[in-house]
Structures are given as C-alpha cells and as structure tokens.
C-alpha positions, 0 to 999 in steps of 0.5 A: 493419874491424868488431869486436864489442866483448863484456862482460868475458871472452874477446875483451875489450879493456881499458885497464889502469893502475895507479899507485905508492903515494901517487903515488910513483915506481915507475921511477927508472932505465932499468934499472927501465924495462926490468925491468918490460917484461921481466917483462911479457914472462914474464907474457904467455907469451915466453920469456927468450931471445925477450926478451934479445935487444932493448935495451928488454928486455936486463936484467942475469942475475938470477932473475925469479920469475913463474909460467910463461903461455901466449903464447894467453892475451892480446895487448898492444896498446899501453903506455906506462910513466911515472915513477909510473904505467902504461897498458897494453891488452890483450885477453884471448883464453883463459880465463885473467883478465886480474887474474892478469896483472897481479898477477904482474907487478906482485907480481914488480915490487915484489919488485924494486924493493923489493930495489933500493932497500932499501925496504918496504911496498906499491909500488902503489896499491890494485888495477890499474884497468880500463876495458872498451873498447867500440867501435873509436873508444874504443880509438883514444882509449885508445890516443891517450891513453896514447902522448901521456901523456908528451908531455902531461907534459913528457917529450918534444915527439914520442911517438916521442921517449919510448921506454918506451911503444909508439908506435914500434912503430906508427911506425917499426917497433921489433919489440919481441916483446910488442906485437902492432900487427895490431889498430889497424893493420887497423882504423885504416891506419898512416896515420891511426894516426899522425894519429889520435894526433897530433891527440889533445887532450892537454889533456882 
C-alpha cells in the first residue's frame, strides 16, 4: 500500500515525545500510568464511558479537566509510556494542530501529578518534540523503535511483556479503544509487523 506522506498539516504523521523535567519520573505507579492514557483518551475525542470500561484506562472517579475533542481530529497509531518519557504517533486528519493536543494532555497531566505527589513547578521538559514521518520505512522504524524502548531499557526481555506501550494491540489484540492498527497493519501485514519490530537494532 502506497501512502503520500505531506508536509506538516492534515494527513500528517508524527512521532511525538516528550520527557520529564530534568530527566525526571513522570510515571511512579501504575495508577500514573493509567491516568495519562485516560487523559489521552479525552484528548483524542472518546468519551469517559468508552474508556472506563479497559483495565489499562479504569482510574478511580475523579474530575478530569480537558476541554471536549472531536474523535475525527486525529488517530493514534502507536505509543509507549516509559518512566521519564513518552512516544506517541499520530496523525492529524482535521484542521485542528496536533500541539493543541498534546498541551492538554500534558497540562491536565501535571495538575495531576502535582496534586498526587505534593509537588510544584514544571512536570516536562521544555516543549513536546516532534518528527515528520515521511515515507512508510521511517514509520515502521518509529514504530519499531518506540515498542523496543522498554526491551532496550531493561524493562521486559519481549515487547508484549511491557504493557503500557501499544504493541499488544498489534499482537495479540488487546482493543484498547484509542489505537487505531489499520495503518501499519494494511501497509506492513501483521506478520512482518511482528518481525519488523523484532529485529529492530535496539543498540542504535
């Protein structure tokens, strides 16, 4: 399957990442893990009820303040969530910029974690980054790259064994509502996905 990769604008794929101030943690529990999904999730457009209902994105009742998406302003393709950094790609498909995004996710994030842990100050590192994807074999490197961060850092032997990334939707079929897996499944096949990602040079 072809793809024509554009400049920045709609129909643009990114690698999006950001870390915590000064290298920091920015996720200490699993309920830290599952906070930030949730509020990805409001900031991608689903709805409370359509995320309560997985147990990567169930958090305890409380209000979570981020202003109301459309579900048809983007689509996230991958993600891995590691102690002091995140990787997300997305693709943004209406007018809407993907910087609105991610400032209200991680905005509605640090209140949180501020709260949590009685702390103060800045929770992140500067502004996101971002990375234009270009061509199908940059996206499969993207993608490779963020489902092995936690096998290159010493968090599990398997990227299935690390749960707060996105590979085990491609893998064993998880469904977790937020990631859409029709891109690089249609233009990858679930098989070479798998080795795709395997075989990804974890020392590079």
């Amino acid at each position: 399957m072809s793809r024509d990769y554009k400049n920045f604008g709609i129909g643009t794929v990114l690698h999006v990442y950001n870390r915590g101030n000064n290298k920091e943690r920015i996720f200490f529990d699993e309920q830290d893990y599952k906070s930030f999904l949730f509020r990805l999730g409001l900031a991608l457009g689903f709805k409370e009820d359509e995320l309560k209902g997985h147990s990567l994105l169930s958090i305890p009742n409380s209000r979570v303040r981020i202003t109301k998406a459309n579900k048809s302003d983007f689509e996230l393709y991958s993600f891995c969530l590691m102690p002091t950094h995140f990787h997300l790609i997305l693709e943004q498909k209406k007018e809407t910029l993907p910087s609105n995004l991610i400032l209200k996710l991680c905005t509605s994030y640090s209140k949180y974690l501020n709260k949590k842990y009685g702390r103060v100050g800045h929770v992140f590192q500067d502004q996101f980054k971002s990375v234009l994807i270009e061509s199908n074999p940059q996206l499969m490197w993207a993608s490779a790259y963020i489902h092995m961060n936690p096998v290159k850092d010493g968090l599990s032997k398997h990227p299935r064994e690390y749960k707060w990334s996105s590979y085990n939707e491609y893998e064993n079929k998880r469904n977790l509502p937020i990631v859409n897996t029709s891109l690089l499944l249609s233009i990858f096949g679930e098989e070479n996905f798998e080795k795709e990602t395997l075989n990804f040079d974890i020392i590079r």
